[in-house]
C-alpha positions, 0 to 999 in steps of 0.5 A: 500500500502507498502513502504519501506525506504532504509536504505542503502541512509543514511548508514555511510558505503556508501562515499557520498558527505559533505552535508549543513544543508540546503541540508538536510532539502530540502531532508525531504522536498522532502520526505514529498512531496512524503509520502503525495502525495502516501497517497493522491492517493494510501492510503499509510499511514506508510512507514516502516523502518528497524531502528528507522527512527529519529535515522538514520543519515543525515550525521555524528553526524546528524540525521533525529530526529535533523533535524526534531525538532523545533531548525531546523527553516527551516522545515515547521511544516506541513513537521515535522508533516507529517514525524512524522505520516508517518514514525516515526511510529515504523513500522519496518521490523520485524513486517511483517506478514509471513515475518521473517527478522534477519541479512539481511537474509528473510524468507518467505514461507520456502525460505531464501532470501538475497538482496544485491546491490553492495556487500551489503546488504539491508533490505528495498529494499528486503522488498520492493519487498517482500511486492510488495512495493516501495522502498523509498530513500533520493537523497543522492547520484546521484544512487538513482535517479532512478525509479527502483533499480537491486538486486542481490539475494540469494535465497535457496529454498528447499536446492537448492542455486540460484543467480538470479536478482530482480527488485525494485520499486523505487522512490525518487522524485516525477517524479519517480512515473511517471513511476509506475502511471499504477500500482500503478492507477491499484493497489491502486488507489480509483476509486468510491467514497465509497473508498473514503469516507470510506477513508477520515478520514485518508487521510484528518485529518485537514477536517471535512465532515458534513453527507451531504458532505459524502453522496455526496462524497459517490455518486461519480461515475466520472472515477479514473481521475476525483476521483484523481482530487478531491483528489488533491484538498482536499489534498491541502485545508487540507494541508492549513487547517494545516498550519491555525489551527496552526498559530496565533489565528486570522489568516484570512482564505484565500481562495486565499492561496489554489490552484485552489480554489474560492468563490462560487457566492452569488446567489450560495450560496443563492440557494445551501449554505447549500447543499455545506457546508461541511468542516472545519479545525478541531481545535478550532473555530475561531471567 
């Protein structure tokens, strides 16, 4: 699946708002939210970027870079970690394949393509609709709470100018997806349990799955709802699974701390214990 970021939400050109530290950091945090729950569902694993995305700025003499490293006590090393993988990739728009970008202009299929929103041009919005991806934005002004954005286009196809409207998808909070659940379900969704073993690696870095839990997962055949429900539940436990490998040697793994997560019963451990081992935090071992 491809998502774009819009360079445009951070642009210096753009008058927005003075903004806190603390409302920045919230931003990142919000978008870490959104990088791992569209790789949990939908196997997004790099959003690309027209620019090195630590480079953009914040707000002036801020960038994203500053705001993720370490002085910042504020963002949790899983989100600075997250963003790092997701987005920080050195996946650019030019890489594209069949896709040649320069200057604003595209060109695809022998079309010159122009996006502009508002008299300006744009790079991941355009691309977005390109890759039949979704653009991504930082809430950094009220127009950008949409789930869909209007481009004005220039197009020049054999020799002929058209102007013409296109829509992008869009989103930067989670209630955005909402609106794009059915295409996205109908897309990218992973509906059998082979996809999904096939995928866990990648979606779930912080777990390891002995061959039995892999042969069952591989077994899966429930429906797509069932499939994200389990996959939610994984994402969580990975999630907790990174905070606990890189916290204190001895930090106690709590089962408590996960969503929705239990201990199985004795008898059941003592009937089925070695059937449902099956995931440990990869790191160190822990005595």
């Amino acid at each position: 699946m491809n998502t774009v970021f819009n360079e445009l939400c951070v642009s210096p050109q753009r008058t927005r708002e003075a903004v806190s530290l603390e409302t920045a950091t919230q931003w990142l945090i919000e978008l870490a939210n959104l990088l791992k729950t569209l790789s949990a569902r939908y196997g997004s694993d790099v959003m690309r970027t027209k620019y090195g995305f630590s480079q953009l700025e914040l707000f002036p003499g801020y960038s994203i870079g500053r705001a993720l490293s370490k002085q910042n006590r504020d963002i949790p090393e899983n989100v600075r970690n997250l963003i790092r993988r997701r987005a920080d990739r050195g996946r650019y728009l030019q890489d594209i394949q069949d896709i040649v970008e320069e200057d604003g202009l595209f060109e695809q299929a022998g079309n010159i393509i122009e996006y502009r929103l508002e008299g300006e041009i744009v790079h991941g919005l355009g691309a977005a609709i390109l890759l039949e991806g979704l653009g991504v934005s930082l809430p950094t002004e009220a127009c950008w709470d949409t789930h869909e954005i209007e481009l004005d286009v220039h197009l020049i196809r054999n020799d002929i100018d058209q102007e013409i409207q296109q829509t992008v998808r869009h989103i930067s909070q989670l209630a955005h997806l909402e609106y794009h659940q059915s295409w996205l379900n109908e897309m990218y969704g992973i509906r059998s349990g082979q996809v999904l073993e096939s995928r866990l690696r990648a979606l779930f870095p912080h777990l390891y799955f002995c061959d039995c839990a892999r042969k069952q997962v591989r077994k899966l055949n429930i429906g797509f709802e069932c499939i994200q429900q389990i996959i939610d539940r994984l994402s969580a436990l990975d999630t907790y699974c990174e905070n606990w490998a890189s916290g204190a040697r001895f930090n106690i793994f709590d089962l408590n701390q996960i969503t929705e997560a239990s201990d199985e019963s004795t008898q059941t451990m003592q009937q089925y214990g070695k059937q449902r081992a099956g995931m440990t935090a990869r790191s160190h071992p822990r005595q």
